[in-house]
N, C-alpha and C positions, 0 to 999 in steps of 0.2 A: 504494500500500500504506500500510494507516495506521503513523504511527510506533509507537504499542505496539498490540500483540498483542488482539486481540479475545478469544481465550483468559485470557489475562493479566488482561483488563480486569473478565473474571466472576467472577476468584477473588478477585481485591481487592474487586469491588461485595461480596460476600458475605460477606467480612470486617468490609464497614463496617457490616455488617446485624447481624452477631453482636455488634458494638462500638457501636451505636445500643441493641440489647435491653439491654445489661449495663446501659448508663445509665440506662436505664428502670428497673430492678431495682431497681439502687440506689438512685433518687430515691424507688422504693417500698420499698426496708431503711430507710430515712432516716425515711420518712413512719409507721412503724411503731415505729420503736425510736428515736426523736429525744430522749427523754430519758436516752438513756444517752450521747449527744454533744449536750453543750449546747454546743460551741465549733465546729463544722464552721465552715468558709468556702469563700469558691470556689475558693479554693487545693486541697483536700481533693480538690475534683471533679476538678483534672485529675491529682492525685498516682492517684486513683481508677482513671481513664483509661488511665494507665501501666501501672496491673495489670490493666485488661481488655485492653490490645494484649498487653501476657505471657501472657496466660491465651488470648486470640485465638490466638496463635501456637503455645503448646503444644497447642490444641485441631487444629489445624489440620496439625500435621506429617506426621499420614498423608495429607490431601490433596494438601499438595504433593510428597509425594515419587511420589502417582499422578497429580493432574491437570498440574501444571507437570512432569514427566518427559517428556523430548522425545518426542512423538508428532504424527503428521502424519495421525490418524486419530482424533480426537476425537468423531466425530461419530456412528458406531458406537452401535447400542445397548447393548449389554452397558457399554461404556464408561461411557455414561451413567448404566447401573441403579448400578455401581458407585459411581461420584464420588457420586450423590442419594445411595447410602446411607451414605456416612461423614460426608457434610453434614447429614445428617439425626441422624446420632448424635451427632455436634461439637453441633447445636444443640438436641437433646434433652437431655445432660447439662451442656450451661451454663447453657440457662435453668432447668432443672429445679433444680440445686444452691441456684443462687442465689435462687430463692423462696423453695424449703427455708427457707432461713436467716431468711426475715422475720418467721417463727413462729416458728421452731425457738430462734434467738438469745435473743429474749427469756429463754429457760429457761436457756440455757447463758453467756451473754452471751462468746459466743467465737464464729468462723467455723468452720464443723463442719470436720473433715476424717477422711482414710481409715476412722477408727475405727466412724463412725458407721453404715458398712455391717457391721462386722463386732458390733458390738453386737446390732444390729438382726437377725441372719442367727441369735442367740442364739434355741433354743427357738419359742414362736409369735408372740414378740409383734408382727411386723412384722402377719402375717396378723393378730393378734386386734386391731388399733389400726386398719385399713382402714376396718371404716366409722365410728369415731369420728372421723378424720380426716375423711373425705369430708362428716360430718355438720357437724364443725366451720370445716373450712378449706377448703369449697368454692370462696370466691372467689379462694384461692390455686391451682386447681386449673383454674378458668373462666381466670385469667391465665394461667396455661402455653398451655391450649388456644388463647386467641387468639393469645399469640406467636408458637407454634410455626404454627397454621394461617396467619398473614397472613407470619411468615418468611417460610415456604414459596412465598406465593401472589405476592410480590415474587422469587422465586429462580425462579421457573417463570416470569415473564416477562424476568428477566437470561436465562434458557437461551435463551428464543425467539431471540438476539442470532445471526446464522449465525457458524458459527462457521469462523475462517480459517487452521486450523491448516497446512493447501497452502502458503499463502502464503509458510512462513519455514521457512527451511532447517535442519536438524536441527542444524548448529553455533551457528543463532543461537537456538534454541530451547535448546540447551545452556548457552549463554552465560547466559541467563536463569536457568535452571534453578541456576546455580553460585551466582549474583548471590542469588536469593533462597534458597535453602537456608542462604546465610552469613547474611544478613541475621536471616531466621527463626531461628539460634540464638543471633545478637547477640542479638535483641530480648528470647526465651525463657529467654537466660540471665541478662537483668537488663543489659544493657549492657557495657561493659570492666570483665568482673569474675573475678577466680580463681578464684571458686565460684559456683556455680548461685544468683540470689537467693533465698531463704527469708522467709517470711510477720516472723518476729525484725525483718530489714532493716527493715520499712516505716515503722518509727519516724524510721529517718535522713530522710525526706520528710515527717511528721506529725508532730504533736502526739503523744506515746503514747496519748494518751486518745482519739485517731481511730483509729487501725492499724484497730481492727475495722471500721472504716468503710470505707476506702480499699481493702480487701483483696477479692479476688475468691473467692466460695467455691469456683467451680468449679479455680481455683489451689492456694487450701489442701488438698482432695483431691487433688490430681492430687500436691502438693507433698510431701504425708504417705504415699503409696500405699509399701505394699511395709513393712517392721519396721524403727520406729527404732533406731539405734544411739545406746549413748552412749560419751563419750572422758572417759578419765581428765583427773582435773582433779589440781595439784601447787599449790594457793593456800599450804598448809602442808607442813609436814615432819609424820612422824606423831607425834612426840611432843608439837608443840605442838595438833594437830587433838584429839587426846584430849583434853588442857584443855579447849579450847574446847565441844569438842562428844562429851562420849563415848557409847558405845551401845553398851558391855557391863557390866550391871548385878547386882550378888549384894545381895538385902538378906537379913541376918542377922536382923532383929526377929521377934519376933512379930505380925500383922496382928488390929488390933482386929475383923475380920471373919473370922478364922479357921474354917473347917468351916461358914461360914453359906453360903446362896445366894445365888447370884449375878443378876440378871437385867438386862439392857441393853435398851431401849426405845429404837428408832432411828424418829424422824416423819419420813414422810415430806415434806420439803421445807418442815420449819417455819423460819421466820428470826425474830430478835428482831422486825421492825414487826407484826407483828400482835401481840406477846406484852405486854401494859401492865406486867406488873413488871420489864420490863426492856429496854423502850423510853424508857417514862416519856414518853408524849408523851399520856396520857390517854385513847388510844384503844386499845382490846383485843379484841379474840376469841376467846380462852382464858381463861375464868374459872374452870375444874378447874387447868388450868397455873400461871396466876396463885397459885392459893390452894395446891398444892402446890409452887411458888417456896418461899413464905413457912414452910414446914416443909421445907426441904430448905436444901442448902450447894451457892450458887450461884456458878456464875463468869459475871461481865458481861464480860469479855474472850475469849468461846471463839469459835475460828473451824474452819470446816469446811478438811480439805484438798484439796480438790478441789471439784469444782461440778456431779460429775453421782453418781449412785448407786453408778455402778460404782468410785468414787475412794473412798468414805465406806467400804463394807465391808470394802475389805483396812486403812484406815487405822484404823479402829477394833477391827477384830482380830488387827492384825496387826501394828500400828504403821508400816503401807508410806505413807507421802503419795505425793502425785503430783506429780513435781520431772522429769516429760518428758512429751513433747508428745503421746505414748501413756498412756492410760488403761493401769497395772498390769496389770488382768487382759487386755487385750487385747495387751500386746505379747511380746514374745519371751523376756521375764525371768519370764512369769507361770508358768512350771514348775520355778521356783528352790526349792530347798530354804526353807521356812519356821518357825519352832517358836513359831504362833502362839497368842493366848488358849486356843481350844478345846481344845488337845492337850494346855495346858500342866494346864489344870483338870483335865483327863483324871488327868494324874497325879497329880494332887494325890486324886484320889479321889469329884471328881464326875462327873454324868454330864450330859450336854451333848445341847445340844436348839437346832436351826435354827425359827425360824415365820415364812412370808414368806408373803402373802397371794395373792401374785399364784402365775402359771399355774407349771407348773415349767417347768426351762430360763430362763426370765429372765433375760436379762444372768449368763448361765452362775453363775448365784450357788449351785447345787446341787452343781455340779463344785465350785468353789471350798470350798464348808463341806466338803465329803468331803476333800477335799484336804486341808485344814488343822483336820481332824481332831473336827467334829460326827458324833459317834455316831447324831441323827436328824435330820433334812430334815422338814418338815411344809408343804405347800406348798398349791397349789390341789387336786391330785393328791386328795392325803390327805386332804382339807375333805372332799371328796367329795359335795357339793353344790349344785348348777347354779342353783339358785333363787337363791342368794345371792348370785351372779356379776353383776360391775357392767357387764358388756357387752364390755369395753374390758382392763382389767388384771387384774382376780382377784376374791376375798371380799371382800365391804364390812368394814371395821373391826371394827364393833359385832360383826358375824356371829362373824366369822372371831379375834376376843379372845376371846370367849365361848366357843368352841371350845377355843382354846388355853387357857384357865384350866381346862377339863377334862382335858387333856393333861398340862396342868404338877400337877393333882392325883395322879397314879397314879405319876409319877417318884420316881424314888429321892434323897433327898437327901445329902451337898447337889447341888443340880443347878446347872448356869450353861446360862442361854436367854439366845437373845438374840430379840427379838419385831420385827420389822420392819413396819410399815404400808404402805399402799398409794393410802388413799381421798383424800388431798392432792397430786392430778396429776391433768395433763389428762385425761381435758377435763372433771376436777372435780363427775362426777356422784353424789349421795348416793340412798341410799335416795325410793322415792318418798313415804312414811312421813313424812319428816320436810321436804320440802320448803318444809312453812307453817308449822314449831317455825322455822325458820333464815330466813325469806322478808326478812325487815327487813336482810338480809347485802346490803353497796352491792354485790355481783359474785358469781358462780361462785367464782370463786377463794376469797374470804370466806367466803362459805355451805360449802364444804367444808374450809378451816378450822377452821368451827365446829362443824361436824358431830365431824372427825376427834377434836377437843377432847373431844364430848360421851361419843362413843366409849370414847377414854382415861379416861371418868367413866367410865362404865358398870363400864367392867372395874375399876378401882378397886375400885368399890361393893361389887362381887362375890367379889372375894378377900382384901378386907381382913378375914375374919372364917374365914378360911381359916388350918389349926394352922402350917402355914410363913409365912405374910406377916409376923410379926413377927420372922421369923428370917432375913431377904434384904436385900439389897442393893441397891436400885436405882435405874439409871445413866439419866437419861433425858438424850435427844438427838437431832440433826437430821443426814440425809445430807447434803444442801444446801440454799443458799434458794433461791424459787423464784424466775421472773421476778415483776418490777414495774414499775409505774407511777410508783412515789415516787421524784422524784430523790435525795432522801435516801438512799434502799437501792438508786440503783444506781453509788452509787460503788465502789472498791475496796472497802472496808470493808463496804460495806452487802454487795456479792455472797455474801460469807464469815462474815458474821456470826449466830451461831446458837446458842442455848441448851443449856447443860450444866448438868446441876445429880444429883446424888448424896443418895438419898431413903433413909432407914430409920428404919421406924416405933418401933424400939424404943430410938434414941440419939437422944433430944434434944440430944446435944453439935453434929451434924452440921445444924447448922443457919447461916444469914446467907450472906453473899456475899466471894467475894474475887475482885478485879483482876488477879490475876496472869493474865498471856497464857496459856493455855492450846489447844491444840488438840484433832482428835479423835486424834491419831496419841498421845495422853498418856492416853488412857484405859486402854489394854492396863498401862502400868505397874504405872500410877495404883491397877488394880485388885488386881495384884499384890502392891502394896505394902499394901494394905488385910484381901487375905488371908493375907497369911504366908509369900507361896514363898519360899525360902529356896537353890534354885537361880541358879547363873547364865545368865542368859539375853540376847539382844540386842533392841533396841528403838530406833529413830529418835526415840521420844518419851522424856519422862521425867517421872518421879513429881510429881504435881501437891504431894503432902503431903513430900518428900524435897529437891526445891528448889523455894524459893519463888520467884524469878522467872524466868519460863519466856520461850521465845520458838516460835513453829511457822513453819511457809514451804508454799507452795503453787505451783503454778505453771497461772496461770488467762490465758486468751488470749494466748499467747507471753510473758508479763512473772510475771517471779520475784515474788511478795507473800512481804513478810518482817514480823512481827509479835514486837516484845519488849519485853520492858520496862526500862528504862532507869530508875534513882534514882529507883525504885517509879512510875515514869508511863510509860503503854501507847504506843509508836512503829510506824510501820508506815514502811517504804520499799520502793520500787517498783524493779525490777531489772530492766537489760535491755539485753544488747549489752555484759557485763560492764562496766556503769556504774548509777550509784545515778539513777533521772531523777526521781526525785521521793520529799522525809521530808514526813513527814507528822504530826503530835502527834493523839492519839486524846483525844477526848471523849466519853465515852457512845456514840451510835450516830452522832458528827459526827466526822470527819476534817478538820484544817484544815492544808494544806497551808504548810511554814516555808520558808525560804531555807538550802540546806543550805551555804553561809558560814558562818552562825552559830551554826549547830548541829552544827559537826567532828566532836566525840565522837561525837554520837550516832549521826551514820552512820556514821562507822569502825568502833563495836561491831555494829552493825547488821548492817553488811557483812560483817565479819569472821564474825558467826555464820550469816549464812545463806551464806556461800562453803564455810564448814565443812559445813555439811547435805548443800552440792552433791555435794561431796568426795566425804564419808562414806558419800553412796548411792550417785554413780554407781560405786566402788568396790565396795561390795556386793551392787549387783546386776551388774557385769560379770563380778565372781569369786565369784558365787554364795555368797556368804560374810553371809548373815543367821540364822545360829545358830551355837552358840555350847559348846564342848564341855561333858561334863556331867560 
């Protein structure tokens, strides 16, 4: 009789099959996304290693509690169809995750988790992105195919193996059975540890600037599955957390923008490196942007709070960042009481208008404006026209602007829109029209850039001679930036960095640029204070014109980003594991990392205010407590 199990010997072979594909994955996430880890080593690959045997092993726990459960009848077909189909599902959702991510990352620069099915499961866009996907990332698609086919076609001859289940007596087939079930959740739970390991940990083994390297996608879903909770944090007592950071705001003044309109102009996925007025690195693709920079009051310090769209909306309406490892609208707080922009203009006496270009349902953003109080929705729905439809997400720009400046003419003043884009995302396709105005663009990405750019001309063009446009407001901004190429912008800084700037044609005072840190979670104030309310209300953010130096926090691939300013110079530090792992001094669009010895104050203030942030939300959204009586 052989000493181990011939049984035994199958599940293991098949393990190392699942734990050979993951390496391959990764060496192909590496080979795809290497500039966003210029420091990997070979150390990295087997920290890497460590999270494909956790990830192996939680993939694997329903096979062993059916194939290694003591049976002396393995051989059985029904047996068999069984065990092929959970191995087949074990090796369809780990390779499948982990491709995912070799595309996907570049856009989010994070390892996807739970959310991204429930995103996705919003309205059509899973179906409406099918064939743009299949169009674009076929050979992510040929790569599953052959892994999953040649798995297989090596597991179907480990089966041929006879198998000896006779041979070993139901007590020593138990004995096994104890032996690996403890093992498999030593392993799944991270080793001798109190708590289950979380994706946070993998820093204690890496570089922080690797974690997303070393992590196993198919772990981080599996690790996120189910509604995050958060736990009160006690950094402060609350009368010093007020100091530091309060979020109940009454302004008394009167607002130089009083009874005017409002309008907020959200680009899809613009970051300062394409923007030359505030790059400054010479090269540009926005030359309407550029040229309204220069007639508008800019901030070179604004950073988005999050890094996908669904994080950008409630932060900029609602003042909500995203400070847990759940997107807002997707987790469990997103039916919390809110008393956000929309509702508040509501009372104040205008009348309030959604325009998202894409299909409705989207990333539930139709539920959410109803919710938090837009009296219309104007979507793809209401375009009500198919010709103009970019195949993939919604109305082309130019189309679908042009539309809405018909819209926003028949409204009642004053009105607050907010206008959302669509045509700067993948897979970046423009009108066929202008494919040879924009041909000289080095990339897709660029060329729809330029396009979205020309778009935001157009409409310009259009309503600047319109009896309201000298009488509005407007906020233009970015949801996120997108993936890149430039190692420049794929540092911390570069991920978050993104243009804010405040345009009205009739106050030449609102013009030049300020430094101060700024984020999008400051706009809801910001806007407040510019019109007048005169209510008390709560907000995470605060008035960009009421205090000048600002600080915002985001929380982008497991790590806290903290941005403030320090004796008027913009700081960024990196949080994570309740420790500071990396200050940083901001230059323009360059980060240069200091020695945080030498630089005491500046993290302690640092810390101190984004520990306050932490506080101050996860408090507010556990006791539902983000408005504010009236």
């Amino acid at each position: 009789m052989n000493r181990i199990p011939v049984y035994l010997k199958k599940f293991v072979l098949k393990m190392g099959i699942l734990m050979l594909i993951f390496t391959l994955c990764r060496i192909a996430f590496f080979a795809f996304n290497s500039n966003y880890f210029p420091n990997v080593g070979i150390g990295d690959f087997f920290v890497g290693m460590w999270f494909d045997l956790i990830t192996t092993c939680l993939l694997f726990y329903p096979l062993i509690v059916i194939e290694l459960f003591p049976n002396r009848n393995r051989d059985r077909k029904w047996f068999r169809i069984v065990v092929n189909t959970f191995t087949f599902l074990a090796f369809f959702f780990g390779i499948f995750m982990n491709l995912v991510d070799i595309e996907y990352f570049h856009h989010t620069t994070t390892r996807s988790n739970y959310g991204l099915f429930t995103m996705l499961s919003y309205g059509d866009d899973l179906m409406n992105q099918i064939p743009s996907f299949l169009r674009d990332y076929w050979y992510i698609l040929l790569l599953f195919v052959i892994l999953l086919v040649v798995s297989f076609w090596i597991i179907r001859k480990i089966n041929r193996k006879q198998d000896d289940s006779l041979n070993w007596k139901t007590w020593q087939q138990t004995v096994i059975y104890i032996l690996f079930i403890g093992l498999f959740i030593f392993i799944g739970r991270g080793g001798f540890v109190s708590k289950p390991i979380r994706p946070t940990q993998a820093a204690k083994y890496t570089d922080v600037s690797n974690v997303q390297f070393v992590l196993n996608t198919a772990f981080t879903v599996i690790n996120s599955w189910g509604t995050v909770s958060l736990e009160e944090k006690e950094y402060f007592n609350e009368e010093t957390l007020e100091k530091i950071y309060p979020t109940t705001f009454h302004n008394m003044e009167t607002g130089q923008y009083e009874g005017q309109n409002v309008v907020i102009i959200i680009m899809e996925s613009f970051s300062v490196e394409y923007i030359g007025a505030l790059n400054e690195s010479g090269s540009t693709y926005t030359p309407f942007l550029d040229d309204l920079i220069s007639h508008s009051l800019s901030f070179t310090n604004a950073y988005a709070n999050g890094k996908k769209s669904l994080d950008a909306v409630p932060a900029i309406l609602a003042s909500v960042p995203k400070l847990m490892e759940d997107e807002y609208l997707l987790s469990n707080y997103s039916v919390n009481q809110l008393h956000a922009l929309p509702e508040i203009m509501n009372e104040m006496g205008y009348s309030s208008s959604f325009f998202h270009g894409a299909t409705n349902g989207s990333m539930n953003f139709d539920s959410f404006c109803e919710m938090i109080g837009f009296q219309n929705y104007y979507g793809r729905t209401e375009y009500n026209n198919e010709a103009d439809y970019d195949g993939t997400w919604g109305i082309y720009d130019e189309e679908f602007l042009d539309w809405t400046k018909q819209k926003m003419n028949s409204q009642k003043q004053p009105f607050f829109d907010v206008i959302f884009t669509i045509s700067n995302h993948p897979p970046y396709d423009i009108p066929k029209k202008y494919e040879d105005k924009f041909k000289n663009a080095p990339s897709k990405k660029h060329r729809a850039v330029m396009y979205a750019d020309y778009a935001l001309e157009t409409f310009f063009e259009k309503i600047k001679n319109e009896s309201w446009f000298n009488n509005t407001l407007f906020v233009l901004t970015a949801d996120h930036t997108p993936g890149t190429d430039d190692p420049l912008y794929s540092t911390d800084l570069g991920k978050v960095h993104i243009p804010l700037l405040f345009y009205h044609a009739n106050d030449s005072g609102l013009t030049g640029t300020k430094d101060r840190v700024i984020g999008q979670i400051d706009i809801m104030p910001t806007i407040l204070d510019l019109v007048g309310y005169k209510k008390p209300y709560f907000s995470f953010g605060h008035s960009a014109f009421h205090y000048q130096r600002g600080y915002t926090s985001m929380l982008i691939a497991d790590k806290y980003l903290h941005f403030g300013d320090f004796h008027g110079e913009p700081w960024m530090i990196s949080f994570q594991n309740e420790s500071i792992v990396q200050l940083s001094k901001i230059n323009n669009t360059v980060i240069e990392s200091v020695d945080i010895q030498n630089h005491q104050d500046v993290a302690l203030k640092l810390e101190q205010q984004l520990k306050a942030m932490i506080q101050a939300y996860n408090h507010a959204l556990l006791t539902n407590s983000m408005t504010v009586e009236q």
